[in-house]
C-alpha positions in Angstrom: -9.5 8.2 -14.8 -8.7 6.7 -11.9 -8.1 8.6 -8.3 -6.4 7.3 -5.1 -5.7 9.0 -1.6 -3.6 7.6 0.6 -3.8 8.2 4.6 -2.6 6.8 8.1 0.9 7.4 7.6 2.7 8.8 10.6 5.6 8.4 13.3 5.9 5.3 15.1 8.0 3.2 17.5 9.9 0.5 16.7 7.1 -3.0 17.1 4.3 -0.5 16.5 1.3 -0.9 13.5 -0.2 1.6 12.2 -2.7 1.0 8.9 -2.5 2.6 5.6 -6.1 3.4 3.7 -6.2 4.1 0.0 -9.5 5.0 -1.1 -10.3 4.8 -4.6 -12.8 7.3 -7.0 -13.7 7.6 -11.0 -13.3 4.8 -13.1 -12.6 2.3 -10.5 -14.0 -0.5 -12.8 -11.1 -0.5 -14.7 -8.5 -1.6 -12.3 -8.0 -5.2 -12.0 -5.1 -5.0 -8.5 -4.2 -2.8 -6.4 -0.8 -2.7 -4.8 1.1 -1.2 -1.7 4.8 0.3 -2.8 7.5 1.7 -0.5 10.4 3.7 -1.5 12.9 4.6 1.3 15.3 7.5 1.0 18.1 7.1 -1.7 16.4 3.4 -2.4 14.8 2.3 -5.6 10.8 1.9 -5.4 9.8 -1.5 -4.2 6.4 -3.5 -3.9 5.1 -4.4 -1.0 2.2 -6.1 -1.0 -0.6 -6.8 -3.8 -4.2 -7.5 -3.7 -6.0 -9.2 -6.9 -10.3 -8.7 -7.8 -10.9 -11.8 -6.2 -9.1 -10.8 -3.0 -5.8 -13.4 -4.2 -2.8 -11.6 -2.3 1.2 -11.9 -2.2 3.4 -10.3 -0.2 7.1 -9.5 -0.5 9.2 -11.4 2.3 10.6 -8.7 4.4 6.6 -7.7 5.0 5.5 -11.6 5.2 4.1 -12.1 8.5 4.0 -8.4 9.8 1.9 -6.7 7.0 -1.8 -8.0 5.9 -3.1 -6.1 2.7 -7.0 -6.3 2.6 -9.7 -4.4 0.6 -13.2 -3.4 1.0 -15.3 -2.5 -2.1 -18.5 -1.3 -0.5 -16.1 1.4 0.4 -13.4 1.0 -2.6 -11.0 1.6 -0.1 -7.7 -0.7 -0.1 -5.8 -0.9 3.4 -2.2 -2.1 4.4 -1.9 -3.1 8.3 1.4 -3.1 9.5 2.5 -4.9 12.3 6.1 -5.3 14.4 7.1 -2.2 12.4 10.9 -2.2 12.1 13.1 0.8 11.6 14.0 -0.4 8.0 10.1 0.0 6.9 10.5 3.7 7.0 9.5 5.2 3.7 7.2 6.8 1.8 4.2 4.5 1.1 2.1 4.8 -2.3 -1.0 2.6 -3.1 -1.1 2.0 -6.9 -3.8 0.6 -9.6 -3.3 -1.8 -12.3 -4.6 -1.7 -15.3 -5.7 -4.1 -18.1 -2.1 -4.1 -19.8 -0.8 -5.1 -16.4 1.1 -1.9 -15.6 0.6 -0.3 -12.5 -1.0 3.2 -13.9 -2.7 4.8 -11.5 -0.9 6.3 -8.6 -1.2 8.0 -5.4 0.4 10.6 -4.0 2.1 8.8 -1.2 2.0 8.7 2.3 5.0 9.0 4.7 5.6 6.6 7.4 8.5 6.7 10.2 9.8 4.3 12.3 11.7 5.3 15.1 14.6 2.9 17.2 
């Protein structure tokens, strides 16, 4: 089993940055990416950024340029900095495993983030 906690979310004005931390515990060996999702009120769940075992990483284009996903494994800790925040990037923010049959399995329990006009 795999165990993630999210942190860092919080209220922020618009052009602020602010960085998410998702620190991973248990069977950590068994996730091959790790991924930042979003999902805003009344809007469907949507990935944000993505970070591979050999540190390969894509991001979608409304983050490209603003948000930087990086990891650090002596401290299996995965972190999203976001830049230039924008009103639209309000959401609830969830760091999320994959596993060997590609699905994203392992989930954490989210982390709010608010960006205020």
């Amino acid at each position: 089993q795999v165990q993630l906690v999210e942190s860092g979310g919080g209220l922020v004005q618009a052009g602020g940055s602010l960085r998410l931390s998702c620190a991973a515990s248990g069977s950590i060996f068994i996730i091959n990416a790790m991924g930042w999702f979003r999902q805003a009120p009344g809007k469907q769940r949507e990935l944000v950024a993505t970070i591979t075992k050999d540190g390969s990483t894509n991001d979608a284009d409304s983050v490209k340029g603003r948000f930087t996903i990086s990891r650090d494994y002596a401290r299996s800790t995965v972190y999203l900095q976001m830049n230039s925040l924008k009103p639209e990037d309000t959401a609830v923010y969830y760091c999320a495993g994959e596993s060997s049959n590609g699905e994203y399995d392992y989930w954490g329990q989210g982390t709010q983030v608010t960006v205020s006009s």
